[in-house]
VOPAGU-2260 file (C-alpha; in pm, 1 decimal, decimal comma):
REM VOPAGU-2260
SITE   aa  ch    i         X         Y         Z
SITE  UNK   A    0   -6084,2    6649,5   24741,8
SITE  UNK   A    1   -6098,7    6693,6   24363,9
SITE  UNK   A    2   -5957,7    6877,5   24175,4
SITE  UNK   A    3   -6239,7    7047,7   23888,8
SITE  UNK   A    4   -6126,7    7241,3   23589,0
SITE  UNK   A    5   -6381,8    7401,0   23352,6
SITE  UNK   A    6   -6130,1    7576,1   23129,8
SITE  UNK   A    7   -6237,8    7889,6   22892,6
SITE  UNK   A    8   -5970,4    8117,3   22751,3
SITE  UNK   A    9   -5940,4    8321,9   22434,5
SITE  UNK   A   10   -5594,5    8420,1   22289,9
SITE  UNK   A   11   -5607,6    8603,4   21963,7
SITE  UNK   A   12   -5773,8    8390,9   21722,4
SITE  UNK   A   13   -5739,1    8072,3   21946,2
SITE  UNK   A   14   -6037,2    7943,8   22181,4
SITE  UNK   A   15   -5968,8    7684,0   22408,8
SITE  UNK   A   16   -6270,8    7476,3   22599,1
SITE  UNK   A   17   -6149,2    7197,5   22831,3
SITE  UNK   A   18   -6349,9    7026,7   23093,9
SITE  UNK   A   19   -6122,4    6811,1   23328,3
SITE  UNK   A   20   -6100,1    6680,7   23689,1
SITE  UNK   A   21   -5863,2    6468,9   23842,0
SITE  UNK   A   22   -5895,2    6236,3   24175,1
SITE  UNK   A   23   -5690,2    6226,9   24488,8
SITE  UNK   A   24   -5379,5    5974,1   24368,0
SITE  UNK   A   25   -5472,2    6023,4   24039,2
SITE  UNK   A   26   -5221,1    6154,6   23695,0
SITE  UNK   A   27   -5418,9    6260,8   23438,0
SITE  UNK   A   28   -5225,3    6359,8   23132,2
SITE  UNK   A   29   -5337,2    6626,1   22903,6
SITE  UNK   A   30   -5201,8    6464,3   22563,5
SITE  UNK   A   31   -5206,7    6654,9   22239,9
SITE  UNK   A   32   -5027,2    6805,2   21931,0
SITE  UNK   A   33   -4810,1    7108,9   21979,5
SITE  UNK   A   34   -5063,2    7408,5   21983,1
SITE  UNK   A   35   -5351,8    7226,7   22141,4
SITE  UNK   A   36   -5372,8    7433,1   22430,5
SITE  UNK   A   37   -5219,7    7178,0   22706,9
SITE  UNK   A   38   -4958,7    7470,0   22825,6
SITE  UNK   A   39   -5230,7    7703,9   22880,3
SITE  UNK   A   40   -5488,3    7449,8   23075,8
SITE  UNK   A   41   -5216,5    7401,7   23277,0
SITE  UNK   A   42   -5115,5    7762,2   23346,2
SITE  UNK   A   43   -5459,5    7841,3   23410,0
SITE  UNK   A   44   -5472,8    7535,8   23707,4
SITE  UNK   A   45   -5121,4    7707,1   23803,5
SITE  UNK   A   46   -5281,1    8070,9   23807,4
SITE  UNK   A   47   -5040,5    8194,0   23621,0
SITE  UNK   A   48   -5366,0    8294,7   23304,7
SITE  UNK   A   49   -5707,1    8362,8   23460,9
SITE  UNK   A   50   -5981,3    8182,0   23272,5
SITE  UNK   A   51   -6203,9    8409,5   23042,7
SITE  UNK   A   52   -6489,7    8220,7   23183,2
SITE  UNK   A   53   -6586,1    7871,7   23391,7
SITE  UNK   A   54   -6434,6    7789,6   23697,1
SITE  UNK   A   55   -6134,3    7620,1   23905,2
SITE  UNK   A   56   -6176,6    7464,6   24222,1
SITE  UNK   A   57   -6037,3    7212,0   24491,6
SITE  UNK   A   58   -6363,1    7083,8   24596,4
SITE  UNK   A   59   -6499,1    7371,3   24755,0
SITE  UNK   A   60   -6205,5    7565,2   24732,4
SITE  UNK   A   61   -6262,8    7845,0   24462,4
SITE  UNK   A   62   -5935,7    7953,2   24279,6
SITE  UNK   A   63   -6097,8    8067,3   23977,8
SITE  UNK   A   64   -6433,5    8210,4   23892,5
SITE  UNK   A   65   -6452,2    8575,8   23753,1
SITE  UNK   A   66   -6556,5    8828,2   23800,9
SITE  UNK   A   67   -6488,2    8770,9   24185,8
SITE  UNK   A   68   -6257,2    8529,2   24281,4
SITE  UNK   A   69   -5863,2    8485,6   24152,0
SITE  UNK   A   70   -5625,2    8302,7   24350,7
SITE  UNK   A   71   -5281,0    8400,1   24326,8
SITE  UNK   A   72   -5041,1    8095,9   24235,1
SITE  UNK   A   73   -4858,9    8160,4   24567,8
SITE  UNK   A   74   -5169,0    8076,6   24739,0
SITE  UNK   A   75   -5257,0    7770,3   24561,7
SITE  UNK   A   76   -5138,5    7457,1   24695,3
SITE  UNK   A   77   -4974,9    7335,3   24395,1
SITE  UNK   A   78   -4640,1    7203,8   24332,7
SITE  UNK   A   79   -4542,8    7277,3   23926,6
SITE  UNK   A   80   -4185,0    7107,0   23725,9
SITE  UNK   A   81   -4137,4    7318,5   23415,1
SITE  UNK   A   82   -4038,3    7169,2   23094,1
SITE  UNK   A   83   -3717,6    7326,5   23169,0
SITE  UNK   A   84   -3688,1    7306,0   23489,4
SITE  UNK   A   85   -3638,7    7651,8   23620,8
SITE  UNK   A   86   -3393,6    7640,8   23907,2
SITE  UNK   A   87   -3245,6    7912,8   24049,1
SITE  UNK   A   88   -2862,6    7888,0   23920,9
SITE  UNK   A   89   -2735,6    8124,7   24197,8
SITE  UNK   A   90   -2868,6    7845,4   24466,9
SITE  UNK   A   91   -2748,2    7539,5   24549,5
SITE  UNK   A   92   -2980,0    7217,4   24490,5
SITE  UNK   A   93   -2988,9    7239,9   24847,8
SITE  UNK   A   94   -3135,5    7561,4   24857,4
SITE  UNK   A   95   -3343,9    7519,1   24515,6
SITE  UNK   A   96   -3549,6    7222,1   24665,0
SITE  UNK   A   97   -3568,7    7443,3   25034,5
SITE  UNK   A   98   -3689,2    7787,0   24853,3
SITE  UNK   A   99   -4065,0    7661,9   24833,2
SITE  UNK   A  100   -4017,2    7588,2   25207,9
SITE  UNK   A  101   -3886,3    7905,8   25295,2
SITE  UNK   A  102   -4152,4    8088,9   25062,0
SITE  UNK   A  103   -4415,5    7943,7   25278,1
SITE  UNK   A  104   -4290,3    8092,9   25627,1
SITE  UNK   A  105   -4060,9    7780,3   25726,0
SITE  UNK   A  106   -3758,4    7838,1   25966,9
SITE  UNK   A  107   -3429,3    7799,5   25781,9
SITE  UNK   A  108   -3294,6    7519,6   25956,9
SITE  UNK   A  109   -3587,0    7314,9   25890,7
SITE  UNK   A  110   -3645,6    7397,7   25539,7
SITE  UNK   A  111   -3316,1    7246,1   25513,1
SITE  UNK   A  112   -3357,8    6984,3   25675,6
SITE  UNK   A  113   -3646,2    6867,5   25463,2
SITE  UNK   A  114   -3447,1    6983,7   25183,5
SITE  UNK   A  115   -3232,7    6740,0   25255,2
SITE  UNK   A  116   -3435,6    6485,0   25310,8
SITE  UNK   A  117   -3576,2    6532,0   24933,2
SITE  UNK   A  118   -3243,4    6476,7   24813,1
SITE  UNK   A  119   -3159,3    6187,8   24975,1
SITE  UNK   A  120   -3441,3    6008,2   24853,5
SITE  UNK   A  121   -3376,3    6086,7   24511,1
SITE  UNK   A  122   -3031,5    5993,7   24521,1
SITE  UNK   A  123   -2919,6    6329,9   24529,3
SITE  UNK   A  124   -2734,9    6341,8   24882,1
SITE  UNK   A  125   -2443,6    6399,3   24753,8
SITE  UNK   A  126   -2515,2    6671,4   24544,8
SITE  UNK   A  127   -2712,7    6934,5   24780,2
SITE  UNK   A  128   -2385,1    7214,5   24729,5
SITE  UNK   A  129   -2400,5    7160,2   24359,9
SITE  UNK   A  130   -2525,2    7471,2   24134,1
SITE  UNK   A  131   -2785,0    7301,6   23847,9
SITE  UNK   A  132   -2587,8    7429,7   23580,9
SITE  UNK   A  133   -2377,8    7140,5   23721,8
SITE  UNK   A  134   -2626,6    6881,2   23685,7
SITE  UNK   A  135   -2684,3    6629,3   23405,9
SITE  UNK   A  136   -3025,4    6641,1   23247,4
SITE  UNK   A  137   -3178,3    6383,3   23469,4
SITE  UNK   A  138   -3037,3    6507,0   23802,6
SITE  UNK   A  139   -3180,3    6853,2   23701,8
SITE  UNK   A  140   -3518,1    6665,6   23647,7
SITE  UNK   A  141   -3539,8    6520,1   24010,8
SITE  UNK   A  142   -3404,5    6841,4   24180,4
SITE  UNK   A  143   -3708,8    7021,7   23993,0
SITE  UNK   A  144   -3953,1    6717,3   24094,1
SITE  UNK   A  145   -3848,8    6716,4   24448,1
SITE  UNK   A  146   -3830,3    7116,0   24469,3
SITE  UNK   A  147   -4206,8    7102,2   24387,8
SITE  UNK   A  148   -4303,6    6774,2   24636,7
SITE  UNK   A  149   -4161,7    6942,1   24943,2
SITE  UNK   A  150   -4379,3    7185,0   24963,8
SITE  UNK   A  151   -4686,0    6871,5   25040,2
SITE  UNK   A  152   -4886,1    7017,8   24746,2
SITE  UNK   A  153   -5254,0    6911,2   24650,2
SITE  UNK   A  154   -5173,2    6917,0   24323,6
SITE  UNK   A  155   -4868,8    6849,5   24097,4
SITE  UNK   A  156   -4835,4    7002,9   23765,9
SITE  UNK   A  157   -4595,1    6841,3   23536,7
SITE  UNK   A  158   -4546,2    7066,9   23188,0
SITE  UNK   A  159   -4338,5    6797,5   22926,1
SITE  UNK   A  160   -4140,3    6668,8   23267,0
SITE  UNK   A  161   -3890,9    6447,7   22997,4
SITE  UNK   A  162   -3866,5    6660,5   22684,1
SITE  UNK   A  163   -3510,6    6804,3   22774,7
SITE  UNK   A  164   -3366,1    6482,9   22869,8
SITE  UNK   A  165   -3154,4    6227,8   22570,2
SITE  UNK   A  166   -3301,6    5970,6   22453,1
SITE  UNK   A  167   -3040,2    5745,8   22669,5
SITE  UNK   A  168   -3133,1    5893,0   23016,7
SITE  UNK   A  169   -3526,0    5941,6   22940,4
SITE  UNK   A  170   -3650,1    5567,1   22991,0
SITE  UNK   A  171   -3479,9    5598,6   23353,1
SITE  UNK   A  172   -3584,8    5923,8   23473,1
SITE  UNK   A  173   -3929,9    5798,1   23337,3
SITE  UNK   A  174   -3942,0    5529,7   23511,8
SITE  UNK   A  175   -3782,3    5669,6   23784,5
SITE  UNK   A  176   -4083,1    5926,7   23759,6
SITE  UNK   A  177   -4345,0    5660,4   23773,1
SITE  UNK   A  178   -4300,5    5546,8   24086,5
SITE  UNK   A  179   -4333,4    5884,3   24252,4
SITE  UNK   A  180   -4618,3    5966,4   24133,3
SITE  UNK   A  181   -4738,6    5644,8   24236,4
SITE  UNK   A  182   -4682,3    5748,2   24615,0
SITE  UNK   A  183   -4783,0    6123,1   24568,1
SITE  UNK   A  184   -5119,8    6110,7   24732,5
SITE  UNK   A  185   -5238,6    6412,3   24562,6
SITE  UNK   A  186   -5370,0    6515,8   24232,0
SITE  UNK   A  187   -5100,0    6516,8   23919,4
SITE  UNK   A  188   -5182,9    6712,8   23596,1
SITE  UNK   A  189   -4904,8    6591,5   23367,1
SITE  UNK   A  190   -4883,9    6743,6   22968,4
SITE  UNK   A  191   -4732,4    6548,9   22716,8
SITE  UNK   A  192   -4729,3    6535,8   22332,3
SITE  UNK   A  193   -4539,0    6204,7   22426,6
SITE  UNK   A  194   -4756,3    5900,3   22403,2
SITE  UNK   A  195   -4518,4    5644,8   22573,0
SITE  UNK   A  196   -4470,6    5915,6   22825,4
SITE  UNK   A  197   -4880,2    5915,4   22865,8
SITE  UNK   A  198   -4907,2    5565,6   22878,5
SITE  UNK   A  199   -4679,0    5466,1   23126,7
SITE  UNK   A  200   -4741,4    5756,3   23364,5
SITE  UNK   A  201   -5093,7    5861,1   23365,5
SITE  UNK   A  202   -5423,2    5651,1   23505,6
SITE  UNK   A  203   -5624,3    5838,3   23248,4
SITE  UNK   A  204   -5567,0    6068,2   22945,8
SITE  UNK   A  205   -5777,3    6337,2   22791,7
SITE  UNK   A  206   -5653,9    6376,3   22430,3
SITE  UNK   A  207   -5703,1    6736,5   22324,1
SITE  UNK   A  208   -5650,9    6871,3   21950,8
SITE  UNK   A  209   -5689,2    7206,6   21846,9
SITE  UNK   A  210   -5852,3    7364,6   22166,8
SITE  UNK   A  211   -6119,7    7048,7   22220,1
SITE  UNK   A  212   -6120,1    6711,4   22422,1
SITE  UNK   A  213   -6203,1    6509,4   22188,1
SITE  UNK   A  214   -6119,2    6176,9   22332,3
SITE  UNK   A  215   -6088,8    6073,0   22726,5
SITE  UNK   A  216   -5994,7    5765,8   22875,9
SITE  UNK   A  217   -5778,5    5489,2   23059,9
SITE  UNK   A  218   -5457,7    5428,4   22848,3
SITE  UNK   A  219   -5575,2    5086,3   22753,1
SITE  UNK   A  220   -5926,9    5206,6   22612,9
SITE  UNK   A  221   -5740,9    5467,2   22403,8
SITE  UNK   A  222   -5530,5    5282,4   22280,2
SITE  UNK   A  223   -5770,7    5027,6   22134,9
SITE  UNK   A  224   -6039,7    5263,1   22035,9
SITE  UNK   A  225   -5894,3    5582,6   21915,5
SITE  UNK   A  226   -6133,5    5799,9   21757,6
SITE  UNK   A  227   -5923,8    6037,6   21577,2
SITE  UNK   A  228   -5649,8    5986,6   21324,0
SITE  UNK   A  229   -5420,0    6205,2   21577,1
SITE  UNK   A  230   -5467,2    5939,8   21842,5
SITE  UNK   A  231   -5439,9    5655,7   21579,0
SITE  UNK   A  232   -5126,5    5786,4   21495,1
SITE  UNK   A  233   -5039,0    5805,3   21820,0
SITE  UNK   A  234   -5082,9    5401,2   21879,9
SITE  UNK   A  235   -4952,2    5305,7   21522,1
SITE  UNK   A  236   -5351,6    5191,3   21412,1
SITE  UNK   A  237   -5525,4    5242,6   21031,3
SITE  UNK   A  238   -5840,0    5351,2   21138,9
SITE  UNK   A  239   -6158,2    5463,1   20941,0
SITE  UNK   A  240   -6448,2    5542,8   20953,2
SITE  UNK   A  241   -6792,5    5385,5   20778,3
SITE  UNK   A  242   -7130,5    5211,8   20794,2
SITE  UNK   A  243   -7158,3    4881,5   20876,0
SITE  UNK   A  244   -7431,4    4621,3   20756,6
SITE  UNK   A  245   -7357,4    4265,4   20820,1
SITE  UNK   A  246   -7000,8    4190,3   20762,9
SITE  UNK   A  247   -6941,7    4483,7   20551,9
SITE  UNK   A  248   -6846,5    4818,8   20603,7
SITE  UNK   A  249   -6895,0    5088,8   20346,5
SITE  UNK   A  250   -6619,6    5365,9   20435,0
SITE  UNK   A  251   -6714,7    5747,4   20471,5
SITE  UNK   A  252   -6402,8    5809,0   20252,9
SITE  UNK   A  253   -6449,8    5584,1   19982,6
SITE  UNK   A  254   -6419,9    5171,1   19957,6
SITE  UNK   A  255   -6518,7    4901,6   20191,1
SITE  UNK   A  256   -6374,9    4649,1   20438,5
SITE  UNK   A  257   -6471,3    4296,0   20502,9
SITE  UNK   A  258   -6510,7    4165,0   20878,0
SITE  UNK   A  259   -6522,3    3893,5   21054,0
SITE  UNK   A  260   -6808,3    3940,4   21223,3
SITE  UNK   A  261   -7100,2    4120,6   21153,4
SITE  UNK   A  262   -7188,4    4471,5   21259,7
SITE  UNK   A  263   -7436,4    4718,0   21238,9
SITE  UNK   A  264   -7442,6    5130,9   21231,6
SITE  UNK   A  265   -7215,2    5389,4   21209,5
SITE  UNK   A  266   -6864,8    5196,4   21303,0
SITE  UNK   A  267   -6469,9    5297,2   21356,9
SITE  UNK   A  268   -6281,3    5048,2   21192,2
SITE  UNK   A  269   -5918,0    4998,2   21326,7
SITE  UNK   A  270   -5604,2    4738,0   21287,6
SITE  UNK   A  271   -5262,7    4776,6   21312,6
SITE  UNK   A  272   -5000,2    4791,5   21062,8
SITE  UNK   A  273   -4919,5    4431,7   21068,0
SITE  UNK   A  274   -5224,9    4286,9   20994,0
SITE  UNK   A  275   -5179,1    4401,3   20631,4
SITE  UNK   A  276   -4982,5    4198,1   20403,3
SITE  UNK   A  277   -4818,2    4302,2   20056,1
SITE  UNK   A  278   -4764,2    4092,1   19728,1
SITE  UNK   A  279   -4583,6    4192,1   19377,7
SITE  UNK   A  280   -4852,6    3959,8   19207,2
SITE  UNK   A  281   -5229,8    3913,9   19340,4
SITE  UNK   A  282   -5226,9    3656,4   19603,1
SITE  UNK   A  283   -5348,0    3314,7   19570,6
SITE  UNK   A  284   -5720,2    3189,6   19740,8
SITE  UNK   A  285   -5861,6    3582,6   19700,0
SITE  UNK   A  286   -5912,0    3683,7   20042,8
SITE  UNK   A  287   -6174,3    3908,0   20133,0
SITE  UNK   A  288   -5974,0    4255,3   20210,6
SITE  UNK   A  289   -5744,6    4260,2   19928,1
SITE  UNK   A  290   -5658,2    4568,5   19714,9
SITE  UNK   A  291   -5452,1    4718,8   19394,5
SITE  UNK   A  292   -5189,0    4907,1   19607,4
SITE  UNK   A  293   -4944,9    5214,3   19501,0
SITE  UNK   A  294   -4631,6    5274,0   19753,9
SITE  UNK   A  295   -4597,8    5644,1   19849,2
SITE  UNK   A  296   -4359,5    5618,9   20162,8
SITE  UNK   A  297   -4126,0    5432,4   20309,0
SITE  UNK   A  298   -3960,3    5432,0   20668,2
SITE  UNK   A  299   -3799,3    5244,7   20924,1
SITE  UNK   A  300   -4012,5    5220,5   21198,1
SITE  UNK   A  301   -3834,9    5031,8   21545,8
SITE  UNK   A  302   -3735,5    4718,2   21366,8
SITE  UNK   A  303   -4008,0    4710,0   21133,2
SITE  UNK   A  304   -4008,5    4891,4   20774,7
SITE  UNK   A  305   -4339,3    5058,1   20754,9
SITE  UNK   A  306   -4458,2    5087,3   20427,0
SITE  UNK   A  307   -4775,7    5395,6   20308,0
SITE  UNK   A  308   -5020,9    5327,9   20038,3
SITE  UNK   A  309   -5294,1    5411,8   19847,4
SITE  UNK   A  310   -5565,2    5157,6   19761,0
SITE  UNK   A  311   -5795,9    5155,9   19446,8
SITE  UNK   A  312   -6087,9    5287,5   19495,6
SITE  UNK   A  313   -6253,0    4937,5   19647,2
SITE  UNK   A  314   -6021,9    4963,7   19964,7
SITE  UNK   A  315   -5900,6    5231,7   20224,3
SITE  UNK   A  316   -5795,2    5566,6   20049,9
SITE  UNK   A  317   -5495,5    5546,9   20231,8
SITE  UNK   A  318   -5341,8    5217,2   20441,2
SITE  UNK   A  319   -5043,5    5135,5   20659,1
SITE  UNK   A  320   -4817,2    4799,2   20648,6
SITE  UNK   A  321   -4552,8    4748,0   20873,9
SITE  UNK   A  322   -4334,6    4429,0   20707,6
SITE  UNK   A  323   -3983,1    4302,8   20762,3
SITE  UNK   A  324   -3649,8    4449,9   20615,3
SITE  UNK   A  325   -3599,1    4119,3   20424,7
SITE  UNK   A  326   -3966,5    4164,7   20312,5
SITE  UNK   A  327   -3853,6    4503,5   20122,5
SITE  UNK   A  328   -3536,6    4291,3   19974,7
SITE  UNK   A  329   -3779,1    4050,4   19869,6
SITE  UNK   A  330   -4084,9    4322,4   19707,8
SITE  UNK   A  331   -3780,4    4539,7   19577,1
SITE  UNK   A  332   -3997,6    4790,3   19778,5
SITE  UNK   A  333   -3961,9    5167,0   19559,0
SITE  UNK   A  334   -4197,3    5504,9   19584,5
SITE  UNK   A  335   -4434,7    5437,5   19327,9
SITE  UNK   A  336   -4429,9    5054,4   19282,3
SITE  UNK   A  337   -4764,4    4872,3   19263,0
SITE  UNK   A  338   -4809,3    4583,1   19482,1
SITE  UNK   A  339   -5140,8    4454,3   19634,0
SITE  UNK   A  340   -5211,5    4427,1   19958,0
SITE  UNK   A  341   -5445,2    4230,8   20171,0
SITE  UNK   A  342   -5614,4    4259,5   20484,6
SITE  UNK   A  343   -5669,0    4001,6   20780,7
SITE  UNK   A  344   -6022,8    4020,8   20862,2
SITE  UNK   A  345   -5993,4    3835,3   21197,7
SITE  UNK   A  346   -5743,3    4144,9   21289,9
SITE  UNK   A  347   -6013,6    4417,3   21222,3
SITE  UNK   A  348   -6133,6    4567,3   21557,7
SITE  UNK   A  349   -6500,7    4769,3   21481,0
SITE  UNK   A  350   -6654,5    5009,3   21738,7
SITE  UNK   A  351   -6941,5    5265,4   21742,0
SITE  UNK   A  352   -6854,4    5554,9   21588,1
């Protein structure tokens, strides 16, 4: 069964319009900026905010369709993790993980039970008499995963599952994550303003910004072929945008690019930070892509220094360069210095536009 959610809702001045649906086995991850209106797709799928108009469904289950139909979330069968969390302090984990059980009609003893069983294969054996305000970050996590599993939902909704967690227990708990949602055989609706979170954990990711899908796609697509600076952002790319005739691309902002190879038509034009190289004087041989260059930020950047810039008006208006930290010692690398920088044209990746 799929999951289908047309998505119309009006808050005050904000209008959000998303169109998503989501296969049995599948994680789709709504990824966006803060304000984008992830939360709210997702409390609509929850039924915790009735859509203004359009329509949720689990195949030909209707949950949502006004003016006639409204599911209550209690009669959904969805399993939801909070960003934080939301157990019940006054239960045990025992109890926390049983209380969707129990909610549903299920005999004590064998919510329990299965309560148990939850635990144990998270780890958590151990801890089923502990109170979460006990728990460390990551045990609170997979209480609040498991708590929403045992219920055998058709859908999971994950709302920023990692963004209370330290950076030093996040890349286990994600991980950890990852492999069950590889064996949840239902449909998982995971929002993120986390790219590494998105890419490791979701089959495919509908970007949204400012109320709008405006990009959708396997990790690996959007990641090469972002088509908005939000998502090039996201994967560390320059990208631009421009007309392409031959080997030459005349940008919508101002400037042109060189390629490698010829193109034709409106064209994104992306590379990533190290394909740009900088100089103190202009570099011997003239290459193709190379530009009068001011700095206007630096930053460390993982164990690269990445360097911002603005180009004359022949290049980009604005261009990224990731270097080494003995290439700054070398440029003497201040706000305001003028270098020049080049481009490799064999590292320029083009795509309709």
């Amino acid at each position: 069964m799929t999951l289908y959610a047309d998505v119309q809702v009006t808050r005050g001045a904000f209008d959000l319009e998303l169109d998503v649906t989501v296969q049995p086995g599948e994680v789709v991850a709504l990824l966006g900026p803060n304000g984008a209106g992830k939360t709210t797709a997702l409390r609509v799928i929850a039924g915790l905010l009735p859509v203004g108009a359009g329509r949720v469904a689990l195949n030909d289950q209707v949950w949502d369709e006004p003016p006639r139909v409204f599911r209550t979330p209690e009669k959904r069968p969805i399993g939801v993790v909070f960003q934080d969390y939301l157990l019940f302090n006054h239960l045990s984990c025992l109890e926390n993980v049983a209380f969707g059980l129990r909610a549903r009609g299920v005999d004590k003893q064998v919510a329990r039970a299965e309560a148990l069983r939850w635990l144990e294969a998270v780890g958590l054996a151990s801890y089923t008499r502990a109170r979460p305000r006990t728990l460390s970050g990551g045990q609170a996590q997979r209480v609040a995963l498991v708590r929403a599993l045992a219920t055998s939902p058709e859908v999971l909704l994950l709302d920023e599952p990692l963004a209370a967690l330290d950076a030093s227990t996040t890349l286990h708990v994600r991980a950890e994550l990852g492999q069950h949602l590889q064996r949840f055989p239902g449909r998982t609706v995971l929002v993120t303003h986390d790219p590494l979170d998105a890419m490791v954990l979701a089959d495919r990711l509908v970007i949204v910004e400012e109320g709008r899908v405006v990009q959708e796609g396997r990790p690996t697509d959007i990641a090469r072929r972002p088509r908005t600076d939000y998502v090039a952002q996201l994967v560390g790319l320059n990208l631009y945008r421009g007309t392409a005739s031959g080997t030459s691309v005349a940008l919508t902002d101002g400037g042109t690019i060189t390629l490698a190879e010829p193109a034709t038509g409106p064209v994104h034009v992306a590379f990533p930070p190290t394909a740009v190289s900088l100089y103190v004087d202009p570099p011997s041989g003239s290459p193709r892509n190379t530009w009068p260059a001011v700095v206007t930020g630096i930053e460390q950047h993982a164990h690269t220094v990445r360097v911002r810039l603005t180009t004359s008006p022949a290049g980009p208006q604005t261009l990224l360069a990731d270097i080494t930290p003995a290439a700054v010692a070398d440029l003497h690398l201040t706000p305001g210095q003028s270098l020049h920088a080049t481009l490799k044209a064999t590292e320029i990746h083009t795509y309709p536009s």
